[in-house]
C-alpha positions as CSV (number, residue, x, y, z in Angstrom):
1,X,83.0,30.7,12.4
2,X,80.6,32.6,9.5
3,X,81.5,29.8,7.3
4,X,80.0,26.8,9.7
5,X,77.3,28.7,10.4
6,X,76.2,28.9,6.9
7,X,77.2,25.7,5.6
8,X,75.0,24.6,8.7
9,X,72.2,27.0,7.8
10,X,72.4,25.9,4.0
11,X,72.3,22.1,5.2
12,X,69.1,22.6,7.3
13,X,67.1,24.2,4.7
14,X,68.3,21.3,2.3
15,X,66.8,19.0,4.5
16,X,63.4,20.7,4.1
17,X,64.1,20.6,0.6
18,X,64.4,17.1,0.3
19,X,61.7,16.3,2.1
20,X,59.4,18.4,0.3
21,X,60.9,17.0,-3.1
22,X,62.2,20.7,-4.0
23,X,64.9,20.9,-6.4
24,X,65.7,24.8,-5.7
25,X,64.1,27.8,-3.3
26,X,64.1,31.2,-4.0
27,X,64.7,33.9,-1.2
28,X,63.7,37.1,-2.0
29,X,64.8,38.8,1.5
30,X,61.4,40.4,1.6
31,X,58.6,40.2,3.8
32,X,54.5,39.2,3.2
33,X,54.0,43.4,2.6
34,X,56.8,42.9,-0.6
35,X,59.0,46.0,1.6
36,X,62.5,46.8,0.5
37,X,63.6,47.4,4.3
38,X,62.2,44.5,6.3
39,X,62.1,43.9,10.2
40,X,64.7,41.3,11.5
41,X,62.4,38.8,11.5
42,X,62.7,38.8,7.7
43,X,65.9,39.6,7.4
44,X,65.9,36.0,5.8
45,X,68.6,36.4,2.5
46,X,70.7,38.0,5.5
47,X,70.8,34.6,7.7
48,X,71.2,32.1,4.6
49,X,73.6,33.9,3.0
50,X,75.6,36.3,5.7
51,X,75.2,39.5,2.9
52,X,73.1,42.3,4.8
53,X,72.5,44.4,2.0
54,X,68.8,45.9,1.2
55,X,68.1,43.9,-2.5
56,X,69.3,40.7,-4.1
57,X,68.5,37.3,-4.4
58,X,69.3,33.9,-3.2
59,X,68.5,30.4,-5.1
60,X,70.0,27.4,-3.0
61,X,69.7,24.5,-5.1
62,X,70.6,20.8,-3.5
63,X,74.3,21.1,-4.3
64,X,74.7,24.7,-4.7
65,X,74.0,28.6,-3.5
66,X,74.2,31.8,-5.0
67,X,73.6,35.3,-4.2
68,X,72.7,37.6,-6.9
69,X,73.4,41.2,-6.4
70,X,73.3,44.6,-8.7
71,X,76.9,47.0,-8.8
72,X,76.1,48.5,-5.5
73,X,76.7,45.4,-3.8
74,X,79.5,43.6,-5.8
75,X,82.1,44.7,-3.4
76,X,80.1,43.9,-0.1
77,X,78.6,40.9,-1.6
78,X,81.8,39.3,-2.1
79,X,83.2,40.2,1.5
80,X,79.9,39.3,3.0
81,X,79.7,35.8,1.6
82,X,83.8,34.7,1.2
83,X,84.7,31.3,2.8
84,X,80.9,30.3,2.6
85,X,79.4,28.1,0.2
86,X,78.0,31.2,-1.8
87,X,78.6,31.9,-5.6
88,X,78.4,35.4,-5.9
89,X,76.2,36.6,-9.2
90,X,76.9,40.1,-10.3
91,X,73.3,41.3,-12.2
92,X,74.5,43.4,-15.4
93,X,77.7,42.5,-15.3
94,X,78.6,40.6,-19.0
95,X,77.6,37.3,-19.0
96,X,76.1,37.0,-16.0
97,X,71.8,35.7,-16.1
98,X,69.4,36.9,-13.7
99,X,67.8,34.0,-11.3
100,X,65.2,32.9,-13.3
101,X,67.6,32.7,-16.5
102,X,70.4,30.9,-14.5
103,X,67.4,28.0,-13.1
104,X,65.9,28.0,-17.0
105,X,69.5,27.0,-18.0
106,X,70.9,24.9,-15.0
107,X,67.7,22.8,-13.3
108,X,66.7,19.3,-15.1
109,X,63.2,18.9,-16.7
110,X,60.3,18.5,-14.5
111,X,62.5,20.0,-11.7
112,X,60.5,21.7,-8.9
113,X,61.1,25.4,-7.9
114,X,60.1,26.3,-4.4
115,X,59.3,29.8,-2.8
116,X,57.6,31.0,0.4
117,X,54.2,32.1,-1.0
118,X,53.8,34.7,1.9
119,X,57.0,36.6,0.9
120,X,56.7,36.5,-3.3
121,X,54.3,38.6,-5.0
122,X,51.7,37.7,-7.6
123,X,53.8,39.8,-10.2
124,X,57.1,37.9,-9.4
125,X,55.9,34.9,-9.9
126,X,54.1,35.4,-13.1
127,X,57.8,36.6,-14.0
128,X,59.4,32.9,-12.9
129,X,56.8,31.2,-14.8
130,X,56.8,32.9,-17.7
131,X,60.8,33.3,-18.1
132,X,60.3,29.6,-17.4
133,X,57.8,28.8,-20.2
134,X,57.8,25.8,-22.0
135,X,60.9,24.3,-20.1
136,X,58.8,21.6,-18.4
137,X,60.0,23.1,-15.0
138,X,57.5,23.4,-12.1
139,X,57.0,26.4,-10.0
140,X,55.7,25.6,-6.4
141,X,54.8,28.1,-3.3
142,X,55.9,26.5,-0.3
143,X,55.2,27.0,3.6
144,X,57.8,29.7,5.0
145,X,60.9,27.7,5.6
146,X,62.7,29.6,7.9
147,X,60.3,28.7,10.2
148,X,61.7,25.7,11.0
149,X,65.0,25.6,10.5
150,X,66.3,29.1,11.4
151,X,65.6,28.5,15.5
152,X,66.7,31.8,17.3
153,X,64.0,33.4,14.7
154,X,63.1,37.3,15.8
155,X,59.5,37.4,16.3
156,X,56.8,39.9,14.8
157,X,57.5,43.2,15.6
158,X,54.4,44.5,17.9
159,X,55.7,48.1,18.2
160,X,52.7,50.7,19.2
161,X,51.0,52.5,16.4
162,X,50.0,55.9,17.1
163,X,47.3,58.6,15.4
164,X,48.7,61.4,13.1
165,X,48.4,64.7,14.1
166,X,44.9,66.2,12.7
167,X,47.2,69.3,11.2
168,X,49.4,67.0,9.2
169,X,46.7,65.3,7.4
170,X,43.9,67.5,5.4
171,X,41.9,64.5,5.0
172,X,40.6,62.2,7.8
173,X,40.8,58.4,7.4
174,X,37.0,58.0,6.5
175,X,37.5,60.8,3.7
176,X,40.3,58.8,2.2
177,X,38.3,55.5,2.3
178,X,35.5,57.2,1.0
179,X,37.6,58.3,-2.2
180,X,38.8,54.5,-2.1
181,X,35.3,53.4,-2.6
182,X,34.6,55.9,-4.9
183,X,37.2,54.9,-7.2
184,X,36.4,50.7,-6.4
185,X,32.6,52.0,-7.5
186,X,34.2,53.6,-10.9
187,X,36.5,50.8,-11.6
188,X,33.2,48.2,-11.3
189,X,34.6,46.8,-7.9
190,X,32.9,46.2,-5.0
191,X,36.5,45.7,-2.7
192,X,40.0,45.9,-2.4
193,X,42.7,44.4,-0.4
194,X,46.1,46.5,0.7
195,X,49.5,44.7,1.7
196,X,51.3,48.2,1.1
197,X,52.4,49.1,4.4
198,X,52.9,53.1,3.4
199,X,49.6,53.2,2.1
200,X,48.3,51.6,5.2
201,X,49.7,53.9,7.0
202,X,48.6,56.9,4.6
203,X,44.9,55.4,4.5
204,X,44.4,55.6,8.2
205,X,46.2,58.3,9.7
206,X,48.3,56.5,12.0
207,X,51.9,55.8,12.0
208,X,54.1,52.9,13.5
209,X,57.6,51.6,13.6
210,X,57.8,47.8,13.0
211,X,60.9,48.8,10.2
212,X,63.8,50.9,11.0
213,X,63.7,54.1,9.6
214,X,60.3,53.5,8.2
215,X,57.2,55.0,10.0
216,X,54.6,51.9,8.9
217,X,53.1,48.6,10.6
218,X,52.8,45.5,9.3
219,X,49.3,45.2,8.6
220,X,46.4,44.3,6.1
221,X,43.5,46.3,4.9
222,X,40.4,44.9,3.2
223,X,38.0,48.1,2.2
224,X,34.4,46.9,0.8
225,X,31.6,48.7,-0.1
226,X,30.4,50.2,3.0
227,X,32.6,48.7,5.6
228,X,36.8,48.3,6.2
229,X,38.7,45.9,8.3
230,X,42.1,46.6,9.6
231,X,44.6,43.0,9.9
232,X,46.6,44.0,13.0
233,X,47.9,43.0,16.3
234,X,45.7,44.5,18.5
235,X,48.3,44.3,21.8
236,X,50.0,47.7,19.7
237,X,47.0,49.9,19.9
238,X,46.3,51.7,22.8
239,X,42.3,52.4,23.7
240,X,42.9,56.1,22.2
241,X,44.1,54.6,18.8
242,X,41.6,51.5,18.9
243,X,39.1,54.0,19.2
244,X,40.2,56.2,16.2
245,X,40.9,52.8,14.2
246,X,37.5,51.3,15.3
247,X,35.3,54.5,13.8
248,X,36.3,54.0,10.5
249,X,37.5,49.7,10.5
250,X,37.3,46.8,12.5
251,X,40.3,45.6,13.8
252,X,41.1,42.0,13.3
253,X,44.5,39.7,13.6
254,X,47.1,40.0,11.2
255,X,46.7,36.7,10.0
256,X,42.6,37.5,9.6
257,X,43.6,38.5,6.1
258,X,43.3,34.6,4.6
259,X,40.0,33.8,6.2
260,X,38.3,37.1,5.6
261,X,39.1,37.1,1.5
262,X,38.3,33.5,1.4
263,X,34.8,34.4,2.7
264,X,33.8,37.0,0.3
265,X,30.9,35.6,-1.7
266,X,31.6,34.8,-5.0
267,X,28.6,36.4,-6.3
268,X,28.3,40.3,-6.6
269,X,32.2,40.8,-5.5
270,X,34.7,41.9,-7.4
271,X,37.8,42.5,-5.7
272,X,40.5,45.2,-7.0
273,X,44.3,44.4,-5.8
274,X,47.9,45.1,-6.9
275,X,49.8,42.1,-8.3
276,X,53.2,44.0,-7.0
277,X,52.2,44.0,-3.7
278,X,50.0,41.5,-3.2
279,X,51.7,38.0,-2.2
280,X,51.0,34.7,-3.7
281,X,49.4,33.2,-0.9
282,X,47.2,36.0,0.0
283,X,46.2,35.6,-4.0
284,X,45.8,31.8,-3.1
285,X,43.0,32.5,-0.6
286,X,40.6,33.9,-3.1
287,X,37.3,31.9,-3.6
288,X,38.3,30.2,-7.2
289,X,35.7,32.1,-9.6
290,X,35.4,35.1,-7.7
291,X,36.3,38.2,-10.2
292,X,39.3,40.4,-9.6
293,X,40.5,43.1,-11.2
294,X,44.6,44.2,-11.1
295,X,46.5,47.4,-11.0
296,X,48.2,50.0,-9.1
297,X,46.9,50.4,-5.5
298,X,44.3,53.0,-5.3
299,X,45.7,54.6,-2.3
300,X,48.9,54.9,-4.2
301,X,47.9,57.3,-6.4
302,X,45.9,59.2,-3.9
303,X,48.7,59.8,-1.7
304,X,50.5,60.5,-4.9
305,X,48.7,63.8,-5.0
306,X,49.4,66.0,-1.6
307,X,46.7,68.5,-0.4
308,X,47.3,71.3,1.0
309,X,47.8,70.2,4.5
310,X,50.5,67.2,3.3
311,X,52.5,70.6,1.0
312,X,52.6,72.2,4.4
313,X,53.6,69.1,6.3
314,X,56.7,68.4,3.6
315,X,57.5,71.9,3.8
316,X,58.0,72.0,7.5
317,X,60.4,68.6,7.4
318,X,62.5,70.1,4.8
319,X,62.5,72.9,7.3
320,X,63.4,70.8,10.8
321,X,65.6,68.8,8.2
322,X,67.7,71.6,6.9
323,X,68.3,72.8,10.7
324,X,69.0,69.4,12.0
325,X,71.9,69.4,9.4
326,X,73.3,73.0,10.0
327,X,73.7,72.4,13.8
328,X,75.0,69.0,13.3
329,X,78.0,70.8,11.2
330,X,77.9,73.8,13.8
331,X,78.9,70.7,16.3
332,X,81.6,69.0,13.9
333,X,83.0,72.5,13.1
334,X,83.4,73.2,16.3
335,X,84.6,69.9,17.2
336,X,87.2,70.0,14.6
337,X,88.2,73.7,16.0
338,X,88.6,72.0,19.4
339,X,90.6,69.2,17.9
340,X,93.2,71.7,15.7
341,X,93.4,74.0,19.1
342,X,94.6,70.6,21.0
343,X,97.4,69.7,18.4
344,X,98.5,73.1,18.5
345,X,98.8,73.3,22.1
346,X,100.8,69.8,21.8
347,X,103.1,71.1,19.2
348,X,104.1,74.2,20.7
């Protein structure tokens, strides 16, 4: 049953633990892109812990494992995770601690906290350490786990990205990684790195489905001064798209990223990232003494703003939304007419 499989699942991970002399892991349930809504392969929280909700938190210690969740999962995250070794930890409910608190209060000095640096981001880090200040507990990024101990792993997603129709966009992909370099130039950068899959996606017209309901590709973007490279599997392009791509970046492998950063000469580059969406290990591959600057991703607030072509674009999908929905209750309606007509028939 659930509750082998989990006890089993906890034990294998323990084992690494040991091993590795970690006292407690964190699993965010995100992937290296820090996305709410992850492909199965990182559906990771999910197969530790059984709960499928979209957020929470998991900290398996060596003797024990609990699942944080906020009031839209306490119901499911108690059903989810009975008869398994979970503890269930309702956020905002009184007297409960958040995951950093509860390891602050319950983990020995010099006790070591583990985390897959390809899944936490520079921001939620710094938050561990500093909630952790002065507590003499250390806070370690770690190889991704569930590499070896969850064995029937899903693999990358490698779904086909496609262009954007030329209507939809108002801007082409070299215009908007023009106004990327024009804002790196006005910050006093000379590059900057993207993980943000929506902004990916935004920054070079094309569109993908790697997550469920989410039209983005996992990917990496590093944009410099007069050149961009795209971090991809190039098996998902097709030679119409690689063509597109290839006029405005080079396309590289996803895992490119590490080696391409850790080459940028320390001299004369500054690089400009987002500590929210940036992961620790990507951070980790920076030459040490190269100058960076933090803050929001550019793209993000370019996209923010919609041209004229985007207003038109939202319009129209409020549009084909709205009469999606009105024949979809046309059918039910009619349906349900059907239905009533039948128990009618059978009562008379």
């Amino acid at each position: 049953g659930t509750m082998d499989t989990i006890a089993e699942r906890l034990e294998s991970l323990r084992a690494i633990m040991r091993e590795q002399h970690i006292d407690a892991w964190i699993v965010t349930g995100t992937d290296p892109h820090a996305s709410e809504y992850v492909a199965p392969r990182w559906r990771t929280r999910e197969w530790i812990s059984g709960f499928t909700g979209s957020a929470g938190t998991v900290v398996v210690t060596l003797d024990r494992a609990l699942l944080w969740v906020d009031s839209r999962y306490y119901l499911q995250g108690a059903q989810q995770i009975s008869g398994t070794p979970f503890e269930l930890q309702q956020l905002d409910a009184p007297g409960v601690v958040d995951h950093v608190q509860w390891l602050a209060q319950n983990l020995a000095p010099a006790s070591r906290i583990g985390f897959d640096a390809e899944t936490m981001t520079v921001s939620a880090k710094r938050n561990v350490e500093r909630a952790l200040f002065g507590r003499h507990l250390n806070v370690v990024g770690t190889d991704d786990w569930f590499e070896r101990c969850w064995t029937d792993r899903p693999s990358m997603p490698n779904a086909p990205v496609v262009p954007m129709n030329d209507d939809f966009i108002g801007l082409t992909a070299n215009e908007k990684l023009n106004l990327v370099r024009q804002e790196c130039r006005r910050k006093g950068c000379t590059h900057t790195v993207l993980s943000s899959l929506d902004d990916i996606a935004w920054l070079l017209n094309v569109r993908g489905s790697d997550i469920a309901y989410n039209p983005v590709f996992l990917g990496y973007v590093l944009v410099g001064p007069d050149s961009a490279v795209l971090c991809a599997s190039d098996e998902r392009f097709d030679s119409v798209t690689a063509m597109k791509i290839g006029d405005v970046a080079e396309i590289k492998p996803y895992d490119a990223i590490f080696e391409l950063l850790a080459g940028l000469p320390v001299d004369g580059t500054c690089l400009y990232f987002s500590p929210d969406k940036t992961s620790v290990r990507l951070h980790q591959a920076l030459p040490k003494g190269m100058a960076v600057l933090e803050g929001r991703d550019i793209t993000t607030d370019l996209k923010a703003a919609k041209n004229e072509s985007e207003l038109e674009g939202m319009r129209r999908a409020h549009l084909l939304d709205g009469i999606a929905l009105v024949k979809f209750l046309a059918r039910l309606a009619s349906s349900n007419q059907t239905y009533n007509e039948i128990s009618l028939a059978k009562e008379l």
